[in-house]
DSSP file (Angstrom, degrees, kcal/mol; ACC not computed):
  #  RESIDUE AA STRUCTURE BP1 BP2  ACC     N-H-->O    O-->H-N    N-H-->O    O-->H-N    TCO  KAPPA ALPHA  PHI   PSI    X-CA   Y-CA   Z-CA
    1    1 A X     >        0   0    0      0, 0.0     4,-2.2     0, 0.0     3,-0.1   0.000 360.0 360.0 360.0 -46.8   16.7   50.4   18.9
    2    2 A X  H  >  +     0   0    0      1,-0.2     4,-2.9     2,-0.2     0, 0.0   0.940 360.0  49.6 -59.7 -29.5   15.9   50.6   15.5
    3    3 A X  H  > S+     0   0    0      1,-0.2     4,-1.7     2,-0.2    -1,-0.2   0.897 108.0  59.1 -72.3 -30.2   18.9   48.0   14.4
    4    4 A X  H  > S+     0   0    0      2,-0.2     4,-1.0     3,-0.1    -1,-0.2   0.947 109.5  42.7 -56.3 -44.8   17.5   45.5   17.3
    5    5 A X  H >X S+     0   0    0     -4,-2.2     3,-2.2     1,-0.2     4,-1.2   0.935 110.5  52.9 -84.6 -66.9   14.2   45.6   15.4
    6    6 A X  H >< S+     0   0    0     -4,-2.9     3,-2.4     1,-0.2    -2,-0.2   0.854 107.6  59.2 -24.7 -49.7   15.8   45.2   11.4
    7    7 A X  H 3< S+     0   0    0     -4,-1.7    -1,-0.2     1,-0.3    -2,-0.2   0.888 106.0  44.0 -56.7 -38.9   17.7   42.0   12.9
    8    8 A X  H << S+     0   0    0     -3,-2.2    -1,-0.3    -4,-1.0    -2,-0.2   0.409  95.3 108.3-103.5   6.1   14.5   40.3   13.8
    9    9 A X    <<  -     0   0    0     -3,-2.4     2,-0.4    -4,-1.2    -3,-0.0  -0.430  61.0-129.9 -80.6 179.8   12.5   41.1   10.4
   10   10 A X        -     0   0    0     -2,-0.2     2,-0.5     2,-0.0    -2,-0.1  -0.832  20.6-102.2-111.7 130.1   11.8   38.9    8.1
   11   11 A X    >>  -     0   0    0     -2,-0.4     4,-2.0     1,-0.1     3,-1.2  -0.517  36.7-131.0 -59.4 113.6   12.4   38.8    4.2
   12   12 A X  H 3> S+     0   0    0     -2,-0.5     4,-1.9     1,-0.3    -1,-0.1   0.810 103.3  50.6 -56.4 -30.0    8.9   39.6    3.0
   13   13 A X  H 3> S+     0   0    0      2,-0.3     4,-1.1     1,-0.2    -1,-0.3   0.787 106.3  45.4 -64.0 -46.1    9.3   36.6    0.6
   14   14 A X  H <> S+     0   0    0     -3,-1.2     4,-2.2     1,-0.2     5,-0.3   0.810 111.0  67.9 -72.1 -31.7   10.4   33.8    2.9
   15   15 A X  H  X S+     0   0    0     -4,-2.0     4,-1.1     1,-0.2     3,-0.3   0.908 103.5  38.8 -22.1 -71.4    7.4   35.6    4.7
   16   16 A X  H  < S+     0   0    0     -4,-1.9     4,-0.3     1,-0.2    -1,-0.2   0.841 115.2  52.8 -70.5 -48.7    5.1   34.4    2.2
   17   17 A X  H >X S+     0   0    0     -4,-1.1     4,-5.3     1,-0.3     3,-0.7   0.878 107.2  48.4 -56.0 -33.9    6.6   31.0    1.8
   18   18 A X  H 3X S+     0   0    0     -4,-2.2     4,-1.3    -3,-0.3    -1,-0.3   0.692 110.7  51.8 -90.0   5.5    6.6   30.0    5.3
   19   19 A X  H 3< S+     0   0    0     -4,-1.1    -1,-0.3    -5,-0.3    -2,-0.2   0.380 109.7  53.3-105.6  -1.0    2.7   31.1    5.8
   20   20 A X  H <> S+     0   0    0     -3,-0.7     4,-1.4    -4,-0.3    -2,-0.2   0.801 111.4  44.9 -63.0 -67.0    2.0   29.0    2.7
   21   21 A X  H  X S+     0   0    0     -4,-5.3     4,-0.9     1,-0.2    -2,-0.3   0.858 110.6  52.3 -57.1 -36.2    3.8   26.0    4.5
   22   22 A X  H >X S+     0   0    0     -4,-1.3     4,-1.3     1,-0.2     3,-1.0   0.957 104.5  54.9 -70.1 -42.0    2.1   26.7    7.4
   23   23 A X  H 3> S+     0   0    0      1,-0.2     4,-2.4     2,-0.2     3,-0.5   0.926 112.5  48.3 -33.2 -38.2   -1.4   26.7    5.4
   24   24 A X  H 3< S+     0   0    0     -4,-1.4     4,-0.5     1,-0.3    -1,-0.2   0.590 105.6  53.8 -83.9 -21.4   -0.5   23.2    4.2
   25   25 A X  H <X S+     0   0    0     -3,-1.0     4,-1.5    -4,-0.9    -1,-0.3   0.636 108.1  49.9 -78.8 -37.2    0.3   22.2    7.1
   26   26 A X  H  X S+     0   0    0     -4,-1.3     4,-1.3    -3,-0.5     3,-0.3   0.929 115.1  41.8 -87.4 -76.5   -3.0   23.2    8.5
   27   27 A X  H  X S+     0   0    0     -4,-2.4     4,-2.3     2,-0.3    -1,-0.2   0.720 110.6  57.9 -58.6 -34.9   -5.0   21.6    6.0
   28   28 A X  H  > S+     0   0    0     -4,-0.5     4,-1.6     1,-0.3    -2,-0.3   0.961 113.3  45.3 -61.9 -67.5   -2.6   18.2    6.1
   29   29 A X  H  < S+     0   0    0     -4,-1.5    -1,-0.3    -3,-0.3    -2,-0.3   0.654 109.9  47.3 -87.1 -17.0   -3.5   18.1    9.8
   30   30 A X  H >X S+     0   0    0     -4,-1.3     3,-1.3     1,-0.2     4,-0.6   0.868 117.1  47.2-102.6 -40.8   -7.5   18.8    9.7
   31   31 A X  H 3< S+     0   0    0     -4,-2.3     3,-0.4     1,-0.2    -2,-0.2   0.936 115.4  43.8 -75.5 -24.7   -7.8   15.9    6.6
   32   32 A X  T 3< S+     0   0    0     -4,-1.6    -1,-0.2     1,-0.2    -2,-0.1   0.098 111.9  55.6 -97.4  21.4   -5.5   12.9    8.4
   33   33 A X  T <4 S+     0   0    0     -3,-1.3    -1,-0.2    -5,-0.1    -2,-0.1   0.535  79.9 100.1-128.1   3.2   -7.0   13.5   11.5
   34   34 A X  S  X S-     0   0    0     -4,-0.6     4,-1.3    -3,-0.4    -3,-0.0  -0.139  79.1-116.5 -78.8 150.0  -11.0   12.9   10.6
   35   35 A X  H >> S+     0   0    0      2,-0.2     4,-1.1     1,-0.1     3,-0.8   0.977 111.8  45.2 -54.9 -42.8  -12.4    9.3   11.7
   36   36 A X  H 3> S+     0   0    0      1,-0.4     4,-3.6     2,-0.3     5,-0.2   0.948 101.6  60.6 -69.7 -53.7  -13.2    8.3    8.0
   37   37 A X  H 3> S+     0   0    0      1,-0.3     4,-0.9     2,-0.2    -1,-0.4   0.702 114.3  38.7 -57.8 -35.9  -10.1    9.4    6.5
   38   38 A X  H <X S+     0   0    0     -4,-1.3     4,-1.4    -3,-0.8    -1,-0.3   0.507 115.2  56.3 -97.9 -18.3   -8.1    6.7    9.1
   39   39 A X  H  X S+     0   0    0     -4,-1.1     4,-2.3     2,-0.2     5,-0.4   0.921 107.7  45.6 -76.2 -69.0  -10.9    4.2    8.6
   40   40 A X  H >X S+     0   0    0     -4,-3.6     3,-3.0     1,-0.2     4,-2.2   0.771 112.2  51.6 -23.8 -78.5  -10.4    4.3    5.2
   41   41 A X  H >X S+     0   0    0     -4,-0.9     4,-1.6     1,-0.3     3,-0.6   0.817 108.3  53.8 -16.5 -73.8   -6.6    4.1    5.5
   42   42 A X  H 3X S+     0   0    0     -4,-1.4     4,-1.1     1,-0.2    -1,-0.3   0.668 102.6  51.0 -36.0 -40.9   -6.8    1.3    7.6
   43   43 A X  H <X S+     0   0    0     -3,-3.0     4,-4.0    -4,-2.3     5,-0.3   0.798 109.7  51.8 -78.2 -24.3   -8.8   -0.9    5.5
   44   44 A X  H <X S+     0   0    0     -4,-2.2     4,-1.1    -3,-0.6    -2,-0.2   0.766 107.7  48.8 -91.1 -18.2   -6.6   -0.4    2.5
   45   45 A X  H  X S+     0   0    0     -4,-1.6     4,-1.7     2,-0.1    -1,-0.2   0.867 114.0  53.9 -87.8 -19.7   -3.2   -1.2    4.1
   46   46 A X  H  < S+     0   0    0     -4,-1.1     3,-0.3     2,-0.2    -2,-0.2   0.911 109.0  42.2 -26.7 -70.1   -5.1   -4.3    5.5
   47   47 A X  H  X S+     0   0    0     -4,-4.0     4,-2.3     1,-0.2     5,-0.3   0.910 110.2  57.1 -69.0 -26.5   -6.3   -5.6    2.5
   48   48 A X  H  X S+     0   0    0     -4,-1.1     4,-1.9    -5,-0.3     2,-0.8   0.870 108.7  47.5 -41.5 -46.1   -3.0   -4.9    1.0
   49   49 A X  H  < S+     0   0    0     -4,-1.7     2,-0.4    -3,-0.3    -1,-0.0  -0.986 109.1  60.9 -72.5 119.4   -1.3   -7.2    3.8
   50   50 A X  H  > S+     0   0    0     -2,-0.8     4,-1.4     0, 0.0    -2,-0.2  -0.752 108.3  36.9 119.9 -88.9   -4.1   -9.6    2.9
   51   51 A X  H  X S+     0   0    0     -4,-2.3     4,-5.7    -2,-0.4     5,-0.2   0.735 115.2  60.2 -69.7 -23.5   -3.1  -10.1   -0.7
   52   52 A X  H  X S+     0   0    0     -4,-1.9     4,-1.1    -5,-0.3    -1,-0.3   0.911 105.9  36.0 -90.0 -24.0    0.1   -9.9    0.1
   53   53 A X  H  > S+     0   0    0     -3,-0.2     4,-2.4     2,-0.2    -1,-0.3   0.832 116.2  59.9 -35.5 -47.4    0.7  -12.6    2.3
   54   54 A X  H  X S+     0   0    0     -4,-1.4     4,-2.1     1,-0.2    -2,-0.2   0.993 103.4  50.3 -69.9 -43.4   -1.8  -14.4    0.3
   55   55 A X  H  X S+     0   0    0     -4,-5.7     4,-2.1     1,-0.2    -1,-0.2   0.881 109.5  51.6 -55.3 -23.1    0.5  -14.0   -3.0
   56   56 A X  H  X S+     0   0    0     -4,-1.1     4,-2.1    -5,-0.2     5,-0.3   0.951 105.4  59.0 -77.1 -32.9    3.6  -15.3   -1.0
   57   57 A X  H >X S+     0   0    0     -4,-2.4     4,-1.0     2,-0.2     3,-0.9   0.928 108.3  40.9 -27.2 -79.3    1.5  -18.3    0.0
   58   58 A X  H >X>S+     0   0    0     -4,-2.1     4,-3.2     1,-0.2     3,-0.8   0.923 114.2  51.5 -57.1 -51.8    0.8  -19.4   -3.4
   59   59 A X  H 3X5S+     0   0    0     -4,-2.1     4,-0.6     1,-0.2    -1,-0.2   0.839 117.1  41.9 -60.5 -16.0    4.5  -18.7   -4.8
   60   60 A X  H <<5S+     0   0    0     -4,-2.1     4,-0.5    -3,-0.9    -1,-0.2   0.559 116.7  47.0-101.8  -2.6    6.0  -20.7   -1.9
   61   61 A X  H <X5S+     0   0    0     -4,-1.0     4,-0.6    -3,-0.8     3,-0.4   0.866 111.3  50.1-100.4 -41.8    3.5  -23.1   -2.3
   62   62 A X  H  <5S+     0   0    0     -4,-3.2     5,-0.3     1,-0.2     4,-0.2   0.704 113.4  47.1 -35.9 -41.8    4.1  -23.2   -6.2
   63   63 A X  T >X<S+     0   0    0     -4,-0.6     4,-1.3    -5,-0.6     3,-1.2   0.942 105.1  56.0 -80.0 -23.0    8.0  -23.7   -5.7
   64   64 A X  T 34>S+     0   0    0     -4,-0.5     5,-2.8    -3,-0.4     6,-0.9   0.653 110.5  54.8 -93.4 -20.1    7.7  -26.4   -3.1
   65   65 A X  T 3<5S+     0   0    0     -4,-0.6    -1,-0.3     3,-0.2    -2,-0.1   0.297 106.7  43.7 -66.3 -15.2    5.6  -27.9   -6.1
   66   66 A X  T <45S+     0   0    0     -3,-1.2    -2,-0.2    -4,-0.2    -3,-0.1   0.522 112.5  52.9-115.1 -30.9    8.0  -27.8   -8.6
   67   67 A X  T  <5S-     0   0    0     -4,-1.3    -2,-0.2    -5,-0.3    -3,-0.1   0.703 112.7-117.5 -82.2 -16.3   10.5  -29.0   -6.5
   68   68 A X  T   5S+     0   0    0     -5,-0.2     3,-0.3     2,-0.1    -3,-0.2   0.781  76.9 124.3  89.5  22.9    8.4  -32.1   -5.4
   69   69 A X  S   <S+     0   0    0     -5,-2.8     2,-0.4     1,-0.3    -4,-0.2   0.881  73.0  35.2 -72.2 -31.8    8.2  -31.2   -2.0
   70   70 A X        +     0   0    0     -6,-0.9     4,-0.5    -9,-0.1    -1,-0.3  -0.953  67.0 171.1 -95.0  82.2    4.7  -31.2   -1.7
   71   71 A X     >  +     0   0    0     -2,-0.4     4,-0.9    -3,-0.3    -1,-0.1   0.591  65.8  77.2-105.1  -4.9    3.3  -33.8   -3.7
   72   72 A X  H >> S+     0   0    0      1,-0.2     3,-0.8     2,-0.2     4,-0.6   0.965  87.6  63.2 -52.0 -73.5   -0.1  -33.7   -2.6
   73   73 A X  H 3> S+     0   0    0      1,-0.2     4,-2.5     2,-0.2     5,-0.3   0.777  91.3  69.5 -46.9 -20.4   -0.6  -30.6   -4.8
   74   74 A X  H 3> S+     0   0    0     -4,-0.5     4,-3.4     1,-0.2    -1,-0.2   0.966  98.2  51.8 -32.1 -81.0    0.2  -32.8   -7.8
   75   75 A X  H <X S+     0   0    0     -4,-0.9     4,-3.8    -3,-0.8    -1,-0.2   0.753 109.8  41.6  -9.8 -66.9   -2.7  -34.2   -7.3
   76   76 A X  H  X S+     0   0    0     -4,-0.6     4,-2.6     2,-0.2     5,-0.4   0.909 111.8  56.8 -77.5 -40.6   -5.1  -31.1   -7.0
   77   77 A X  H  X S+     0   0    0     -4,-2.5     4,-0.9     2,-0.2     5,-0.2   0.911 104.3  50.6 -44.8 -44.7   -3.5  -29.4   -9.9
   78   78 A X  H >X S+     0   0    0     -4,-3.4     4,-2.2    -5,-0.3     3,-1.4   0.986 113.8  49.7 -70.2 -55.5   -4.2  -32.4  -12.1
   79   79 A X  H 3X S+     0   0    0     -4,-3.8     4,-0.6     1,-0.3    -2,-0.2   0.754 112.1  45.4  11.6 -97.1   -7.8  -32.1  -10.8
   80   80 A X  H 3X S+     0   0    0     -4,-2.6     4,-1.1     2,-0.2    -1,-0.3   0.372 109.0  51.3 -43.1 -27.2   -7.9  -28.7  -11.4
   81   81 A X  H <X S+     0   0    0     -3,-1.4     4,-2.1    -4,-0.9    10,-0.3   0.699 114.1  49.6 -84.8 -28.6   -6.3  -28.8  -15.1
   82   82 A X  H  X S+     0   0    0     -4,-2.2     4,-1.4    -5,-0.2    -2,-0.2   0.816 110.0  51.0 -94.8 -19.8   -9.1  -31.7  -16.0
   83   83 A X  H  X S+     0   0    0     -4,-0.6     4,-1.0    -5,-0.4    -1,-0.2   0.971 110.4  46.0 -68.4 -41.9  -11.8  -29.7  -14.7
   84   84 A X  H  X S+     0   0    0     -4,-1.1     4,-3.1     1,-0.2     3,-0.2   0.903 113.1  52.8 -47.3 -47.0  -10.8  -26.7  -16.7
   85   85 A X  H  < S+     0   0    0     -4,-2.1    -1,-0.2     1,-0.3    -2,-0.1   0.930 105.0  51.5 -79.2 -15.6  -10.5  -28.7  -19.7
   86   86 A X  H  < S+     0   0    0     -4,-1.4    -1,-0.3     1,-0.2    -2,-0.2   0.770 112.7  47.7 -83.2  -8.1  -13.7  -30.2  -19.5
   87   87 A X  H  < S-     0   0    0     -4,-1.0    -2,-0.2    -3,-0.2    -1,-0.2   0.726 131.8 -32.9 -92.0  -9.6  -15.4  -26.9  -19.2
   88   88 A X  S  < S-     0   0    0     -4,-3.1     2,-0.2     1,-0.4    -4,-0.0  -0.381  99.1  -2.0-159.4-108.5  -13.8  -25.3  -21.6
   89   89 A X  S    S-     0   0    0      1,-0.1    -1,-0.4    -2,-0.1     2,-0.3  -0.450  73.6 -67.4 -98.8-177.9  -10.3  -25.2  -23.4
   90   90 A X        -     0   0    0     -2,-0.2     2,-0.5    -4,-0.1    -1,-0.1  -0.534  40.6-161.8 -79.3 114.3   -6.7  -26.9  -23.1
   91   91 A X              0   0    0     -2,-0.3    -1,-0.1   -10,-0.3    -6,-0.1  -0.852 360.0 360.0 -51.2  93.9   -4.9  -26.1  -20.2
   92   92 A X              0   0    0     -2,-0.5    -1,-0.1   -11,-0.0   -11,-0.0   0.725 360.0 360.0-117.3 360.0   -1.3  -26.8  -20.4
């Protein structure tokens, strides 16, 4: 009997570890499960898909510009460069 029971201890050490990971575990699950804590979350990979869609916008809309694909933007760019320069400095 006694060798039945030795088989099924535990190393007092891995003891210790795996009742730390289970703490961590504990605590992991009670902060990612709170309303706020996913609202939060939620808004910040949003606006992150936001800007980032919005940056690819402007770089594919900036190559299609350089390439003359778009030629309308010419247009606004020059606009935009003569407005700048009358409000302040040279734009180049």
């Amino acid at each position: 009997m006694l060798a039945c029971y030795n088989q099924y201890m535990i190393d007092p050490e891995l003891k210790i570890h795996l009742e730390t990971i289970e703490r961590e575990l504990t605590d992991l699950r009670k902060g990612s499960n709170s309303l706020w804590s996913t609202l939060a979350r939620g808004a910040i990979y949003g606006a992150g898909y936001i800007v980032g869609a919005v940056l690819i916008i402007i770089i594919v809309g900036w190559i299609l510009n350089i390439i003359g694909i778009i030629p309308a933007l010419n247009d606004q760019v020059d606009e935009f460069r003569s407005a700048l320069q009358r409000i302040g400095g040279p734009v180049k």
